[in-house]
C-alpha positions, -999 to 999 in steps of 0.1 A, spaced: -695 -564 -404 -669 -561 -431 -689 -549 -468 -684 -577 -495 -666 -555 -520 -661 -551 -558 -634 -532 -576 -641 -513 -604 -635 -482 -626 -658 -453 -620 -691 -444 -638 -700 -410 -652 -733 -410 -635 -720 -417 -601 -701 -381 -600 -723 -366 -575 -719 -399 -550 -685 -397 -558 -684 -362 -546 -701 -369 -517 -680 -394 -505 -651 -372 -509 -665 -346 -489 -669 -371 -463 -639 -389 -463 -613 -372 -479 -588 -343 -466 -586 -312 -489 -604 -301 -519 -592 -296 -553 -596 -269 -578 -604 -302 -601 -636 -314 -568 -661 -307 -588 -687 -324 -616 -670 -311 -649 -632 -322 -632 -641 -357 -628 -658 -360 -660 -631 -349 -680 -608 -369 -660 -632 -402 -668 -637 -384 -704 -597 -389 -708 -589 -422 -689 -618 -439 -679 -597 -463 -661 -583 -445 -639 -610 -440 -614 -607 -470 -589 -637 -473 -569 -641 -496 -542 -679 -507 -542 -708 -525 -520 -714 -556 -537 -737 -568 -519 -765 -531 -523 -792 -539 -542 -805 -505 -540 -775 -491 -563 -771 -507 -596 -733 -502 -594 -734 -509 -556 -727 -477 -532 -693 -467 -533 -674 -469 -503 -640 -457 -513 -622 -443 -542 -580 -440 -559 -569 -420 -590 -546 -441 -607 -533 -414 -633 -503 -424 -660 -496 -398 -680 -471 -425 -705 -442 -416 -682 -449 -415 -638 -476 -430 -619 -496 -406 -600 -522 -415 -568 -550 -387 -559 -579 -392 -541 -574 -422 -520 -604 -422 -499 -630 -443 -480 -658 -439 -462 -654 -433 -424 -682 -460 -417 -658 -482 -436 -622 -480 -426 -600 -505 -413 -611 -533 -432 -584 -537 -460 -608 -514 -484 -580 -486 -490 -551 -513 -493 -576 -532 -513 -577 -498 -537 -536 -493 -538 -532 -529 -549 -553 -524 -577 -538 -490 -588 -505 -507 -590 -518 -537 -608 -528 -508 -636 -498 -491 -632 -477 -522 -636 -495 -532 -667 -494 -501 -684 -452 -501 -673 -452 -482 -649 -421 -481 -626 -426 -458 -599 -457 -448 -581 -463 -417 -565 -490 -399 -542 -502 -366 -529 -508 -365 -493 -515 -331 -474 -487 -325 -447 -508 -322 -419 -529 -358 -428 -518 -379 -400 -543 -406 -410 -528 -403 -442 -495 -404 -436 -498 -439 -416 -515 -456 -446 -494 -444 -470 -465 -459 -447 -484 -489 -441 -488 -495 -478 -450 -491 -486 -442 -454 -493 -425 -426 -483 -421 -389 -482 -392 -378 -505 -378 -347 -484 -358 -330 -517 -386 -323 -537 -419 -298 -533 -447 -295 -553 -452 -261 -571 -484 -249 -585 -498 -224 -612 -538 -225 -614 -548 -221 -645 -586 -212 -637 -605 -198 -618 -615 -217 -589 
């Protein structure tokens, strides 16, 4: 049975469920997949943590979340991290459900151009991002620095 769902931006105090579904559901960690990361990300934009919710959970105030996007604008590009749902729950429009909604911010914050990190080796990935509309851009490749620890 499909969840009734509710989209809405993330709340400091579920971090750790958050987390948790992340571990679950999501290829990868991040330097930044941890408690103090996501707050300072809500701490900066608090919009830009797109959770996809249970709206029908009456044991979980906000409803239990059952998939997440990071709709980052830094005033120029339109970044995606983090798109995720819950294994239990796939298949059922909740992660095209989440993209729609980044773009809606992105769009109304001018954004013209969206783009997402995927691992290389996320075939799962790779068909929903295709499914959704994007692509791989073969000339360009992400460098790093870490700046901590971690």
């Amino acid at each position: 049975m499909t969840p009734q769902i509710v989209l809405r931006p993330a709340a400091p105090e579920e971090i750790p469920a958050l987390l948790a579904l992340w571990a679950r559901a999501a290829k990868g960690t991040s330097i930044t997949d941890d408690e103090a990361g996501v707050a300072a990300l809500l701490a900066r934009d608090p919009e830009c943590l797109i959770v996809a919710a249970a709206a029908d959970d009456p044991g979980t105030p906000l409803g239990t979340p059952l998939g997440t996007v990071i709709a980052g604008w830094d005033g120029w590009r339109c970044h995606l991290y983090r798109l995720a749902v819950d294994p239990a729950h796939r298949r059922q429009g909740i992660g095209a459900a989440l993209l729609a909604a980044a773009e809606q911010r992105f769009t109304a914050l001018g954004g013209r151009r969206a783009d997402a990190m995927v691992l290389d080796e996320n075939a799962v990935g790779h068909r929903t991002w295709q499914a959704a509309g994007y692509h791989p851009e073969p000339q360009w490749s992400r460098w790093v620095k870490p700046l901590a620890d971690g």
